[in-house]
Structures are given as structure tokens and as C-alpha cells.
SEVEX-326122 format. One record per residue (C-alpha): residue in one letter; chain; x, y, z. Coordinates in Angstrom, 2 decimals, padded with zeros to 5 digits. Each point is the difference from the previous one (the first is absolute). Layout:
<sites>
SITE | A | A | X | Y | Z
...
</sites>
This chain:
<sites>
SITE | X | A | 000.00 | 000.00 | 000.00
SITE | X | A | 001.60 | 003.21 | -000.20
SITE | X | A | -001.24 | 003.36 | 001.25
SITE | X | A | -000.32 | 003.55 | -002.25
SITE | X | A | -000.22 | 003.76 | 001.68
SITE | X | A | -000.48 | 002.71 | -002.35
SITE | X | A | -000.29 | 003.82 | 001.09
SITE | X | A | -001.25 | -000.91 | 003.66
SITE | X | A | -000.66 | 003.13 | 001.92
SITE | X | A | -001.27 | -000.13 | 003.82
SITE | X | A | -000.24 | 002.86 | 002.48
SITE | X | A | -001.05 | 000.42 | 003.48
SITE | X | A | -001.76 | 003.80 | 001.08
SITE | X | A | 002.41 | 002.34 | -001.81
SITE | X | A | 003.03 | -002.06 | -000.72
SITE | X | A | 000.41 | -002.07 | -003.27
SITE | X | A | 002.44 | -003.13 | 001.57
SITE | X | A | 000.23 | -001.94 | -003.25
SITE | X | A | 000.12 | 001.72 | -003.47
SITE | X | A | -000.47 | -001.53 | -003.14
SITE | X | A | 001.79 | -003.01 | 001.29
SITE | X | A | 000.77 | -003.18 | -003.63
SITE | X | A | 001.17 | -003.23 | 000.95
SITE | X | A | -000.08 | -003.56 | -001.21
SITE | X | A | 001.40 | -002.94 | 001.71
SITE | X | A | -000.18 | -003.23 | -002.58
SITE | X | A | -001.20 | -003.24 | 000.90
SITE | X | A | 002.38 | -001.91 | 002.80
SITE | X | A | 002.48 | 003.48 | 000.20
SITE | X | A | 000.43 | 001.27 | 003.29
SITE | X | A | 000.08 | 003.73 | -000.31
SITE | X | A | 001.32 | 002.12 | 003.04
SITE | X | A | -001.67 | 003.79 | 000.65
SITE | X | A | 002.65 | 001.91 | 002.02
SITE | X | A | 000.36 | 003.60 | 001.25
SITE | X | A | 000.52 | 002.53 | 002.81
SITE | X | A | -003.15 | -000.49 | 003.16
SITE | X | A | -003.02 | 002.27 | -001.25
SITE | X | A | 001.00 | -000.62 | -004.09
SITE | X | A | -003.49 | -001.88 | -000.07
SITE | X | A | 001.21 | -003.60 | 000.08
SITE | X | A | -002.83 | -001.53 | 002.44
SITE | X | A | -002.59 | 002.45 | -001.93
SITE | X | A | 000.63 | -001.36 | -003.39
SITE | X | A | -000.16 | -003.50 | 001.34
SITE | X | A | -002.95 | 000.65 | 001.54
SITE | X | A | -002.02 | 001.49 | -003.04
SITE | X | A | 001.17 | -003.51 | -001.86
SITE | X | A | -001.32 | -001.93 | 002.71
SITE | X | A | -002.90 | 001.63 | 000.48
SITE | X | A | -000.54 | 001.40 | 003.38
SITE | X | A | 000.65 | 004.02 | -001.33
SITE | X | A | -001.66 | 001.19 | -003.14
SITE | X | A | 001.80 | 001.69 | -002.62
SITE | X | A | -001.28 | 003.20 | -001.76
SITE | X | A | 000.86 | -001.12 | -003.38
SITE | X | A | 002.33 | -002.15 | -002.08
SITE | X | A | -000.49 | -003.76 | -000.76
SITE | X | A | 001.40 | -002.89 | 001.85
SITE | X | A | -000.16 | -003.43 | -001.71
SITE | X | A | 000.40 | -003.85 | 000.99
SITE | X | A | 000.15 | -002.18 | -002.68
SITE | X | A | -001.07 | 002.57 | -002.43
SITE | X | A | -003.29 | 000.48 | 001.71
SITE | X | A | -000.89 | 003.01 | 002.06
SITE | X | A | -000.14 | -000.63 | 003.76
SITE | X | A | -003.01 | 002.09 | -000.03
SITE | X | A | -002.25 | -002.67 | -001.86
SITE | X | A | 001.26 | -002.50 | 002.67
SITE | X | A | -001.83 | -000.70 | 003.34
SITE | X | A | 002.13 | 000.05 | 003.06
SITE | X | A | -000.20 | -003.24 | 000.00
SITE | X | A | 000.94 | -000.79 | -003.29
SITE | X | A | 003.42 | 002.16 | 000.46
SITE | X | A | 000.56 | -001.77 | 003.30
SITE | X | A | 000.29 | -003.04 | -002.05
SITE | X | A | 002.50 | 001.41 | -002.04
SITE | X | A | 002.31 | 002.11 | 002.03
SITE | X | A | 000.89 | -000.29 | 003.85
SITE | X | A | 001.27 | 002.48 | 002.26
SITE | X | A | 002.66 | 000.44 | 002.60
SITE | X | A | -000.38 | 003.20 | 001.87
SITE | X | A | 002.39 | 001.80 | 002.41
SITE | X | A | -002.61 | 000.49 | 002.57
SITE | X | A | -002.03 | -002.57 | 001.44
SITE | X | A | -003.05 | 000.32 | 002.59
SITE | X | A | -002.92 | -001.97 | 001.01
SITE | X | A | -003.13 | 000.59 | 002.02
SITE | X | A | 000.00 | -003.10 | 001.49
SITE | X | A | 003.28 | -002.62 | 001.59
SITE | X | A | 000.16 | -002.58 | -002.94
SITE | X | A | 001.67 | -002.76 | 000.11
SITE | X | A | 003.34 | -000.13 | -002.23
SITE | X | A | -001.78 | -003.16 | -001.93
SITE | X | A | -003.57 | 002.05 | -000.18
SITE | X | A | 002.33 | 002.74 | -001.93
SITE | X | A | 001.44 | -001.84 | -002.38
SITE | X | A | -003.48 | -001.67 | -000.46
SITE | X | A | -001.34 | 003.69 | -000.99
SITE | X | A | 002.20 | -000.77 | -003.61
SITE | X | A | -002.56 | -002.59 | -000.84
SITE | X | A | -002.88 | 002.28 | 000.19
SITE | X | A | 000.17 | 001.27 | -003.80
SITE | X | A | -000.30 | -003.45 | -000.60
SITE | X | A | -003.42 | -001.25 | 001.95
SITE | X | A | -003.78 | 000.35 | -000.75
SITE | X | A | -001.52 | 002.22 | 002.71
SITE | X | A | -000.18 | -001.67 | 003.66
SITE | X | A | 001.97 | -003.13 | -002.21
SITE | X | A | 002.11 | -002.06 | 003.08
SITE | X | A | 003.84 | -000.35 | 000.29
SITE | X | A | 000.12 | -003.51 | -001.45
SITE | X | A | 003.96 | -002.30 | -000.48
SITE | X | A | 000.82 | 001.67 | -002.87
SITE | X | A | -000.06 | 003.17 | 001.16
SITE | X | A | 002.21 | -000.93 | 003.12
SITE | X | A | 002.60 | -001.76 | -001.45
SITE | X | A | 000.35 | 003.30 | -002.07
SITE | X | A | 000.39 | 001.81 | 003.19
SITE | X | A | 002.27 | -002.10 | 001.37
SITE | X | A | 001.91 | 000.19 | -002.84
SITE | X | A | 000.78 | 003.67 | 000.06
SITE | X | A | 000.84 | -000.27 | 003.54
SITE | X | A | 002.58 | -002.30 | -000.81
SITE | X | A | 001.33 | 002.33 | -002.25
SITE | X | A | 000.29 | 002.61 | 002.55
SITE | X | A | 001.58 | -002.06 | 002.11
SITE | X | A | -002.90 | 001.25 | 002.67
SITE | X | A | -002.04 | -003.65 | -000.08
SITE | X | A | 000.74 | -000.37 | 003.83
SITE | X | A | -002.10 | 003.44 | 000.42
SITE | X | A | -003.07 | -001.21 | -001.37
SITE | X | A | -001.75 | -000.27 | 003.33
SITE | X | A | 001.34 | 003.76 | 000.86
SITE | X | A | -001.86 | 002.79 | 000.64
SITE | X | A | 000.72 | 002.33 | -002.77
SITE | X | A | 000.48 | 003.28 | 002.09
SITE | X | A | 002.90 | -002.12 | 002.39
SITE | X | A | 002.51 | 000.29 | -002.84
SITE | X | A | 002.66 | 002.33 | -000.57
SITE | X | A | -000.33 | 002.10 | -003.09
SITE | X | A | 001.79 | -002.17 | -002.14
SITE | X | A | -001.49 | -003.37 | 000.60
SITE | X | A | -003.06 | 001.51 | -001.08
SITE | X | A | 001.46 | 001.55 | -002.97
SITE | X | A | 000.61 | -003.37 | -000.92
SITE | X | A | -003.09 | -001.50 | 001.05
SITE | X | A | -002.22 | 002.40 | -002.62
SITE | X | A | 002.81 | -000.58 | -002.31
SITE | X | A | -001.36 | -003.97 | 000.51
SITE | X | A | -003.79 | 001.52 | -000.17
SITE | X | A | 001.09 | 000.79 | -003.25
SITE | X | A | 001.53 | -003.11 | -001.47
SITE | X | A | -003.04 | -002.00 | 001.15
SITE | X | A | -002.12 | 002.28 | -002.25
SITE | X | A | 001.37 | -002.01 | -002.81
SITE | X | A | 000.29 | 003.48 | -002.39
SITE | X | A | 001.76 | 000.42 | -003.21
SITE | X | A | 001.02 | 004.01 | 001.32
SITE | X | A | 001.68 | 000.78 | 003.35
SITE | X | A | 000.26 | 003.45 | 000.86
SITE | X | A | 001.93 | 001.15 | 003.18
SITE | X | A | 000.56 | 003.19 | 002.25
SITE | X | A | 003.64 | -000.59 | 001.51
SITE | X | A | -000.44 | -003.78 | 000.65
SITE | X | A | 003.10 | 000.13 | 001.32
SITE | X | A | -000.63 | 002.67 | 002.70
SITE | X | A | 000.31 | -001.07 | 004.07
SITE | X | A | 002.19 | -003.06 | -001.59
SITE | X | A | 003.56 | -000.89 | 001.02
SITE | X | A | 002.49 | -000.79 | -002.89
SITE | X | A | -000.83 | -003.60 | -000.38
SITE | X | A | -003.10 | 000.38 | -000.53
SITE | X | A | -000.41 | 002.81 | -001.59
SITE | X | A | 002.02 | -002.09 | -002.51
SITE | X | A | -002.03 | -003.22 | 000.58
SITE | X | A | -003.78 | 002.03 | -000.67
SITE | X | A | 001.64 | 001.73 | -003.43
SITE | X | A | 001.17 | -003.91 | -000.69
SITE | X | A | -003.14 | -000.92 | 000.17
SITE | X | A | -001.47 | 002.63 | -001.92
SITE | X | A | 002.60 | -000.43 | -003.15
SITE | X | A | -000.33 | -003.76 | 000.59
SITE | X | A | -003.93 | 000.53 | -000.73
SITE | X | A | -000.01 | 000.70 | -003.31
SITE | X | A | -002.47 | 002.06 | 000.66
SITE | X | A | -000.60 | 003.64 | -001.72
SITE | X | A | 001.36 | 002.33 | 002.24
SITE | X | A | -000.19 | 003.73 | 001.26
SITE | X | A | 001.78 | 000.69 | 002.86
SITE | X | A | 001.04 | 003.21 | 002.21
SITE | X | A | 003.28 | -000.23 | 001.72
SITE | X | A | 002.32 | 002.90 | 001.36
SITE | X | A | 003.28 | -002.17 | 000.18
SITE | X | A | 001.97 | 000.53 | -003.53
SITE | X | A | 002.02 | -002.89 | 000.52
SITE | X | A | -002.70 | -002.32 | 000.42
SITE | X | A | -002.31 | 001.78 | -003.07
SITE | X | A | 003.51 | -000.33 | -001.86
SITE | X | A | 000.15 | -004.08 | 000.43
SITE | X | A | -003.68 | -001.11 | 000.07
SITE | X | A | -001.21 | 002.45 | -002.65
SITE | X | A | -000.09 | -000.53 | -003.66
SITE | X | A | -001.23 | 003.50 | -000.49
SITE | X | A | -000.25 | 003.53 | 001.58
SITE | X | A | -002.25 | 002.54 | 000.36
SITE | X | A | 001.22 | 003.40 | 001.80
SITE | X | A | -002.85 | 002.25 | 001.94
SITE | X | A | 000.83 | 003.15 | 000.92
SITE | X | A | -002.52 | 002.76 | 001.27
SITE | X | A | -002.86 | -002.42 | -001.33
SITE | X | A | 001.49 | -000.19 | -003.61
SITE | X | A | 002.18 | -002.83 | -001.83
SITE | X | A | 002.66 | 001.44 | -000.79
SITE | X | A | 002.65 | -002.25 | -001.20
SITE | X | A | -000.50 | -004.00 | -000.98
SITE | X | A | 001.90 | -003.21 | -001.09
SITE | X | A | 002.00 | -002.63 | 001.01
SITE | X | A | 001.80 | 000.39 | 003.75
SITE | X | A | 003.54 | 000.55 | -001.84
SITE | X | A | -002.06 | 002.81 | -002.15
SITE | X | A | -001.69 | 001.75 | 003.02
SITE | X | A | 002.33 | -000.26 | 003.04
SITE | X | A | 002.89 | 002.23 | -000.66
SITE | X | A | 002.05 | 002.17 | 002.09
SITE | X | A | -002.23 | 003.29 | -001.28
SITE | X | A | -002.89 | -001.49 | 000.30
SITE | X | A | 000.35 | -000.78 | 003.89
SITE | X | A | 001.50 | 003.72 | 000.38
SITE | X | A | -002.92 | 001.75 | -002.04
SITE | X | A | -003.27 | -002.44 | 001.42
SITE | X | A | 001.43 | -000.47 | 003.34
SITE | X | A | 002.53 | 003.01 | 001.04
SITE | X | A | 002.71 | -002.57 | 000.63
SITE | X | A | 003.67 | -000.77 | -001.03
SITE | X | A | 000.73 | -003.23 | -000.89
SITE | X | A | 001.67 | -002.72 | -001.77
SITE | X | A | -001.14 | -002.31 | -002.88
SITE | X | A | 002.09 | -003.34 | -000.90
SITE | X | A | -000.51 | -003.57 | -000.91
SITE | X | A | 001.51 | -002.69 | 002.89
SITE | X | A | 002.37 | -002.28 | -000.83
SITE | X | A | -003.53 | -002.28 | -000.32
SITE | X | A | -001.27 | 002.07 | -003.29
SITE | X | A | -002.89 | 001.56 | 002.37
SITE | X | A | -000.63 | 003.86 | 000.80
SITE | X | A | 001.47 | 001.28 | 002.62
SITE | X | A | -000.65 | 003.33 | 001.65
SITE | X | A | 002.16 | 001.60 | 002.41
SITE | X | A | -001.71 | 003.37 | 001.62
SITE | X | A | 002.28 | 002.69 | 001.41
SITE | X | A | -000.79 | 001.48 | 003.33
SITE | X | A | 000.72 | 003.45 | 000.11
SITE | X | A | 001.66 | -000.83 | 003.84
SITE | X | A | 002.76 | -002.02 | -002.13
SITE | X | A | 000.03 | 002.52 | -002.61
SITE | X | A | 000.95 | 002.92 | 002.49
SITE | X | A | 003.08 | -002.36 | 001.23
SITE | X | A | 001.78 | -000.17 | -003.73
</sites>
């Protein structure tokens, strides 16, 4: 499946926060959206997965307008992993991941085998199976990061889209959730602030800066030195490893005073 935004704008009272925002990811690329906190990251993502309405432009999955689709009918096609994660009520880790299965049912349609071997298959794959019998709100931020990150694998969707999946994580698995993601195969759009991880997972790049796109391409294309300095106000340097990946090295202005 693969995802088309043309000319999106969306404001809130008196301040445009995306303008005329083009993208395409292709079926099974995973496409990285990076830029400065406040560019409009989270509120592009949002207007593609539905829970903010744009003013105009076109967004497209599968060359059909997400407008024609029910909820329901986009829930079946593209999943969701958000930064921020609140419920009314203490579910249990299991009950969460369950929620993923809802696209799927006929209305007041029981949990039957099928549907919990695919939950207990995405908890595997979070390494969080042990939790099931949790209480959501007991975990630390990043075990439930990885628990809605499960949500969304049992939701069985062609499309992932996700808000900093990787935020609240510790290196290994901030590694092991964009493993999984890549691993998918899945269509993906995902948010991220750290360059050196949008450098190795992504195949391409889009750039938003003050709610537009303003630069695009592959990671060698889009993260340069004057890029970082112009998007982000910061020195740094841009090099390959010894392994062939990206590596950026950011200069802290208390080092730079000591040269």
C-alpha cells in the first residue's frame, strides 16, 4: 500500500502549522519526517491518520481518497503508534493489545483463538509477553511505547505510521522497535528526532521546517552538515563509519569555546 499527500494545509485559531505539505512513501519504503520541535511533525501525522482535519489538499492510500473511507475501513489499512498514550480506564497490557483487533470484528463480535494468538504474537515481538497480565498505567514510559507499538502489529495493516516510536526507549530498544518496524515490510511513515537513527532505518527523507517540506531524498541527500546548521541552529559533523552507515557528530558550543 503506499500513502500520497498533496498540498495539505491544517491550522489551529490563527496559526497555519502545516502548509501545503507533498509526500509519497511507496509501497514497503519506510520514509522518516524529521525537523526542529514545533516544525509540525505530530500535526501532519495526525491529519494522515485522521484525528485533525486538514483545510485542504488531498491525502491518498492506495490511490483512493481517505475521505471516501470509513474509519473503519482506514483502520484496516493503516495502524498507528502515537507518542502519547492515555486511557480512561486501568487495562490490562493483554486487553491493549486486544484493542488492534477491533478494526477487524463485527460489532459486540467476541475475542475468539485467532485473535489471541495474534496478540500474543506481537507481544513476543516486543519482548513484553511476560506483561500481559499488567496493568497498563504500572509501566514506565517506554514499556508502553512498546506495548502500542504491539497494539499496532496485531492490527495486521499494510501502513504503519508512527510519532517518535522510539521516544522514552533506551538504546536497545529503541533499536529493537525500528527492527521490527523495517523487518515488517510494512509501508511506513515515521517521525523521529534522532538523525542517526532516521539516517540507518530510513530509505527516504522528508525535512519540516516551520510547517513546510523543505528539503527531501535519500538520508545521504538530506542530512548534511548545512542542513543541521540551517533547520536546527547547530554545528556539526557528517561522515560515514568505518561500517558504510551515517554518522553524525553534533558540536556543543561548551567544546567549541575550549578550541
Amino acid at each position: 500500500m503506499d500513502i500520497k499527500v498533496t498540498d495539505v494545509d491544517v491550522s489551529v485559531p490563527k496559526k497555519r502549522i502545516v502548509e501545503h505539505a507533498s509526500l509519497h512513501v511507496d509501497e514497503g519504503e519506510f520514509v522518516g519526517l524529521i525537523g526542529p520541535n514545533g516544525s509540525g511533525k505530530s500535526t501532519l501525522l495526525k491529519t494522515i491518520y485522521r484525528t485533525m482535519k486538514r483545510e485542504s489538499g488531498e491525502i491518498l492510500l492506495d490511490d483512493v481518497t481517505i475521505d471516501s473511507m470509513s474509519l473503519r475501513d482506514s483502520a484496516l489499512k493503516m495502524s498507528v503508534v502515537t507518542q502519547h498514550n492515555y486511557y480512561n480506564f486501568d487495562f490490562k497490557v493483554e486487553e491493549v493489545v486486544m484493542m488492534g483487533r477491533t478494526p477487524h470484528k463485527r460489532s459486540m463480535e467476541l475475542d475468539d483463538d485467532t485473535d489471541r494468538a495474534i496478540v500474543k504474537e506481537a507481544l513476543e515481538a516486543v519482548n513484553m509477553y511476560g506483561f500481559k497480565d499488567r496493568n497498563f498505567s504500572s509501566l514506565s514510559g517506554g514499556e508502553q511505547q512498546r506495548i502500542i507499538l504491539a497494539r499496532a502489529l496485531a492490527q495486521q495493516t499494510p501502513c504503519l505510521v508512527l510519532d517518535e516510536p522510539t521516544n522514552h526507549l533506551d538504546i536497545k530498544y529503541q533499536l529493537e522497535v525500528l527492527d521490527i518496524v523495517k523487518a515488517s515490510g510494512c509501508t511506513a511513515l515515521c517521525a523521529l528526532h534522532d538523525l542517526n537513527l532516521a539516517a540507518q532505518y530510513c530509505d527516504r527523507l522528508y525535512v519540516l521546517d516551520k510547517g513546510k517540506i523543505v528539503k527531501e531524498g535519500t538520508p545521504e541527500e538530506v542530512i548534511t552538515e548545512p542542513m543541521i546548521k540551517e533547520i536546527y541552529g547547530v554545528d556539526a559533523t557528517v561522515d560515514h563509519h568505518p561500517s558504510g552507515q551515517l554518522n553524525v557528530v553534533y558540536h556543543p558550543a561548551h567544546l567549541a569555546k575550549r578550541s
